[in-house]
N, C-alpha and C positions, 0 to 999 in steps of 0.2 A: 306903335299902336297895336290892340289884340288885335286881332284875325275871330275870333272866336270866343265868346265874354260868358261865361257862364254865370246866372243870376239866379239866386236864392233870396228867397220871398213869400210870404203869405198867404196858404190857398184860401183866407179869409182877405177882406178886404177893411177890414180895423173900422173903426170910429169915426173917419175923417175922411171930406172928400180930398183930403189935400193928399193922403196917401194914394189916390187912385191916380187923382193928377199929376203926381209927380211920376207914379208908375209908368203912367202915360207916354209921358216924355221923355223920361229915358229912355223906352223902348222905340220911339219916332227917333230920338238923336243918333241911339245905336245904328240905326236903320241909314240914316243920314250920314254917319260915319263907315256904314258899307263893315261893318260888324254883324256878323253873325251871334247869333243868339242862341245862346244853348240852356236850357232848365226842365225842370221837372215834368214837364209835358201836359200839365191839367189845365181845364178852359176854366175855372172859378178859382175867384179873389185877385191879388195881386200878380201872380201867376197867370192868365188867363189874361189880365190887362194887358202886362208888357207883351205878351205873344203877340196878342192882336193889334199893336201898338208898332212893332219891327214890322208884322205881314201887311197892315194897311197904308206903311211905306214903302213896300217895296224890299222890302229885307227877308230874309233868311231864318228859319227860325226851326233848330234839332230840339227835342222834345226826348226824356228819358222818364219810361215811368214803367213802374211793377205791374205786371198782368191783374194782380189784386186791385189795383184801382184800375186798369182796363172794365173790368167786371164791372164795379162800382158805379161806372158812365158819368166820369170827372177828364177821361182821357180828352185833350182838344183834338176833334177831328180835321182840322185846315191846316196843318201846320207842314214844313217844305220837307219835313222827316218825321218820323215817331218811331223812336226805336223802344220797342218793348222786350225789358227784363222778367226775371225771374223772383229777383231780392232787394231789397230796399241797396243792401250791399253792393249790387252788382251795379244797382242806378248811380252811387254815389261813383263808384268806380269807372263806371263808363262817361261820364260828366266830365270826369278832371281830365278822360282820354281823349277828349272832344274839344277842351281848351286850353286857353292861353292867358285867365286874366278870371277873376273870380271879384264879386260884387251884390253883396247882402242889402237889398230892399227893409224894408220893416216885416218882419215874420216873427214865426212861436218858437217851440222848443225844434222843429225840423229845419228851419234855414241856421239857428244855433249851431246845431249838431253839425249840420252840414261845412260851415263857415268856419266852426273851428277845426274842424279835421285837415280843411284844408290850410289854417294855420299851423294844427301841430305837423303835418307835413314840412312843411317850409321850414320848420324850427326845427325839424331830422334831416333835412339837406334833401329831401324827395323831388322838391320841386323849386323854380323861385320866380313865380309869378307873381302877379301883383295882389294884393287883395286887399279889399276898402270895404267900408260900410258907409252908406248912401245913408245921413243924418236927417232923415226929413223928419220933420215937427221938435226935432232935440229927442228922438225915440231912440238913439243909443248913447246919449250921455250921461248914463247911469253906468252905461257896459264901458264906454273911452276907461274912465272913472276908477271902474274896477280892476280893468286892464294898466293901469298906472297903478294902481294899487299892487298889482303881483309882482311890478316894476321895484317897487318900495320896498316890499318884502324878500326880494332877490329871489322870486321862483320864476321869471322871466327878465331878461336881457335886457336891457334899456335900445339894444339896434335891433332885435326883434318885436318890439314892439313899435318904435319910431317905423321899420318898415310896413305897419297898417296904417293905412288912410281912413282919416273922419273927417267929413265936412257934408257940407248944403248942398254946395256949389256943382253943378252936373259939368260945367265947364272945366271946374278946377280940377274934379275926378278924369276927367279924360284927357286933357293936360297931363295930372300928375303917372297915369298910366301910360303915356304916351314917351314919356321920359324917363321910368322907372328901372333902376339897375340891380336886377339883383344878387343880391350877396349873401351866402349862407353863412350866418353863426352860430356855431356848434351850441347844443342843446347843456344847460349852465349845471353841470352836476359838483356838485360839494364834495372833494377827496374825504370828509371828515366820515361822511356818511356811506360809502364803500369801505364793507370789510374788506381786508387781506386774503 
């Protein structure tokens, strides 16, 4: 099981209360499970929920975020750490230095960015943590989809994609993490496509 789960998520909190409630809960299970909590350090949206969610359990909760939203006064001021950077860069980098276990809530284009970096990582052999997307409402069944899709087209691996997790289930995700082995396979390049 992680020690330290870094979660990428929504500084909006979408359409639906069911994204807050589920935010929710995650962050009270994390807590529950004596996981530590690691993310972008802001008190609004999704972000702001699950922080509050680990510390009103009793949990742990590291916070990374750029001095520019320091300014801004989005930073959460309760949380067990707040480590402030310089670069959006240096946030995403101090994040993966913090954990062991990576897990995308519903967010925009910045938990995107975020989630796959830390995929194409693992597909360079950089790391080989776990990393899952938390299905609430069927809000990545377009992305599973697509992700099968580049599966089909041969621009990703069929074992690198079977090692991301999608599902509902908060239990099966920390089950499937709990048991998770992993294994790097070399990033799929075409000899046809390498000149001489």
């Amino acid at each position: 099981m992680p020690t330290a789960l870094c979660v990428y998520c929504g500084s909006s909190s979408g359409n639906h209360p069911e994204y807050i409630e589920q935010a929710r809960a995650f962050g009270t299970e994390m807590a529950r499970r004596g996981i530590a909590l690691v993310y972008g350090g802001g008190k609004v949206g999704l972000m702001g929920t699950v922080a509050d969610a680990v510390l009103a359990a009793g949990g742990k909760v590291i916070g990374v975020i750029p001095r520019q939203l320091v300014d801004l006064e989005v930073a959460h001021a309760g949380l067990t750490e707040l480590v402030v950077v310089d670069t959006m860069h240096q946030r995403k980098t101090r994040m993966f230095e913090l954990s062991d276990a990576f897990v995308a809530l519903p967010g925009g284009y910045g938990t995107m960015d975020e989630m796959f970096e830390m995929l194409t990582w693992a597909q360079l052999g950089l790391h080989r943590y776990p990393c899952a997307f938390l299905d609430v409402r069927g809000y990545y069944t377009q992305l599973r989809a697509m992700m099968d899709h580049m599966v089909a087209e041969r621009f990703v691996r069929p074992e690198q994609r079977e090692s991301v997790w999608f599902g509902q289930d908060m239990t099966q995700l920390f089950d499937w993490m709990d048991s998770y082995q992993g294994v790097h396979t070399p990033k799929w390049i075409d000899r046809s496509s390498v000149k001489a």
